[in-house]
C-alpha positions as CSV (number, residue, x, y, z in Angstrom):
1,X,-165.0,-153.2,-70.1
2,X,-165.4,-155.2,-72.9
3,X,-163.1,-156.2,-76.0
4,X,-161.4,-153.8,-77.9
5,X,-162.2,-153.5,-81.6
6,X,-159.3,-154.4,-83.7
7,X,-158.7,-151.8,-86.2
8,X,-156.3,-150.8,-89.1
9,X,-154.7,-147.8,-90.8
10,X,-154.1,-147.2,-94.1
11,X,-151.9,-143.9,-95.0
12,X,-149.5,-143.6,-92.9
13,X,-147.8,-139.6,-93.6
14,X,-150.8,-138.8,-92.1
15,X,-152.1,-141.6,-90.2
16,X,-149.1,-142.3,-88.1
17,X,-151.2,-140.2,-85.1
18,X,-154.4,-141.8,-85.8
19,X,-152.7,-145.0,-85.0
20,X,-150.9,-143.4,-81.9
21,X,-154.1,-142.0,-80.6
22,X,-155.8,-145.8,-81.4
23,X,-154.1,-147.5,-79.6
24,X,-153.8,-144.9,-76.2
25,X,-157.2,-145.5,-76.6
26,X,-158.9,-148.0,-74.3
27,X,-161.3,-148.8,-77.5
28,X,-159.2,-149.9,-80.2
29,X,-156.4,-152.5,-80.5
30,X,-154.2,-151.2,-84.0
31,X,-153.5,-155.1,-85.3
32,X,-152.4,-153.5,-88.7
33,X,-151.0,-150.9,-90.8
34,X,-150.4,-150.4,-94.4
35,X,-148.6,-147.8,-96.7
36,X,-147.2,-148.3,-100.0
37,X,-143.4,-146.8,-98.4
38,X,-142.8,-150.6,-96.3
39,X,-139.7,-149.2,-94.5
40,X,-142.7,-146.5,-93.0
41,X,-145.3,-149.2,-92.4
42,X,-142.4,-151.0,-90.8
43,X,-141.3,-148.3,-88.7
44,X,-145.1,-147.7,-87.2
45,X,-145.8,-151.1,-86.9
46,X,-143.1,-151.5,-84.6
47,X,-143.6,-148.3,-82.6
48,X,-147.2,-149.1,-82.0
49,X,-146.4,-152.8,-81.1
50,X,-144.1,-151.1,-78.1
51,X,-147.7,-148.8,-76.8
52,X,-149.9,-151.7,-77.4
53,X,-148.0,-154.5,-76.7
54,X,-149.5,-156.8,-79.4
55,X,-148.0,-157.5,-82.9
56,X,-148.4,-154.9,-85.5
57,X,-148.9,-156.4,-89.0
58,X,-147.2,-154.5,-91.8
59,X,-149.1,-154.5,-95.4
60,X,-148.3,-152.6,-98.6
61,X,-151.4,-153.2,-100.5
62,X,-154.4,-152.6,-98.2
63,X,-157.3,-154.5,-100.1
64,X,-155.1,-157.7,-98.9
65,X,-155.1,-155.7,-95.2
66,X,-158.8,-155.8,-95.3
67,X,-158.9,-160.1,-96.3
68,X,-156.2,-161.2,-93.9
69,X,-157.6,-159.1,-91.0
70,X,-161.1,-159.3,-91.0
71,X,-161.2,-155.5,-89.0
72,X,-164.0,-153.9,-87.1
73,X,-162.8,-150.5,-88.1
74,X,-160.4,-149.1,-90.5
75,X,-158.5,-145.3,-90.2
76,X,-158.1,-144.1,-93.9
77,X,-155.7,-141.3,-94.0
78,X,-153.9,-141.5,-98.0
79,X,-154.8,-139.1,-100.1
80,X,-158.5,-138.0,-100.7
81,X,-158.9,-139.2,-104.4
82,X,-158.3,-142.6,-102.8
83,X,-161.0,-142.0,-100.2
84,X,-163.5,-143.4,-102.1
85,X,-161.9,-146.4,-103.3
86,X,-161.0,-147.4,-99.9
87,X,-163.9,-146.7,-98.0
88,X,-165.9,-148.5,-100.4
89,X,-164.0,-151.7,-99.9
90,X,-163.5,-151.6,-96.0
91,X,-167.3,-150.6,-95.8
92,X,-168.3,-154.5,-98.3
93,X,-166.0,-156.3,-95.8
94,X,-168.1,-158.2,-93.0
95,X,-166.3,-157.9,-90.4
96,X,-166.2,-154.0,-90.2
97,X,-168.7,-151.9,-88.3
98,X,-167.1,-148.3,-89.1
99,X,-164.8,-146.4,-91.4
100,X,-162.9,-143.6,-90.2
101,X,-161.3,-140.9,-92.8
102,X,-159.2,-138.6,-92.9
103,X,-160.8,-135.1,-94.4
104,X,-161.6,-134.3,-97.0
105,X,-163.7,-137.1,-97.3
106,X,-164.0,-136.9,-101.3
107,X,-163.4,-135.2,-104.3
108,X,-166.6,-134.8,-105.5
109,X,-170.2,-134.9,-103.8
110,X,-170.9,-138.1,-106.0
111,X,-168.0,-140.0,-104.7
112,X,-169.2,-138.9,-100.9
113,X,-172.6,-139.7,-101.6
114,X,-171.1,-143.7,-102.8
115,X,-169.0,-143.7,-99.4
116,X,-172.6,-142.9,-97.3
117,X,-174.1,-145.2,-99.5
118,X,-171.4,-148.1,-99.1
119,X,-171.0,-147.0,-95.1
């Protein structure tokens, strides 16, 4: 098999079982997580390092997630009027090749037609 893609999560009320099923997954090594409650980031950062066995970075702010990480794909799971936003910016970083979010993917069908668009 080939190298897994190193991916992040950002959200973590919710995307604490996207990262779970990540990184049971032979396809994805979780390298980071962010949420704006640290303590929670903390807390699945260290329970995914135990699955995975790699270090799980821990970011409050995920635009500096996306810089220091360099991801291939990002699991957004915050709150859909920050959909957009987000997948915006993981989708003009170079190094990722696909955005996964949480539904519903946007508030309005302009801000889902500028995720397609970014994606």
């Amino acid at each position: 098999m080939s190298k897994k893609l190193k991916a992040v999560v950002v959200g973590l009320n919710r995307g604490k079982a996207l990262v779970t099923a990540m990184n049971n997954s032979e396809y994805f090594d979780v390298v980071a997580v962010c949420d704006l409650k640290k303590d929670l980031a903390e807390e699945v950062s260290k329970e995914a390092g135990e699955i995975s066995g790699i270090q799980v970075n821990v970011y409050t702010d995920y635009a500096e997630m996306l810089r220091e990480e360099q991801p291939e794909v990002v699991g957004i799971a915050t709150h859909n009027t920050l959909h957009c936003e987000m997948t915006v910016a993981a989708a003009e970083t170079p190094s990722v090749k696909g955005v996964y979010c949480e539904k519903p993917m946007a508030v309005s069908m302009e801000e889902a037609r500028t995720m397609m668009k970014a994606c």
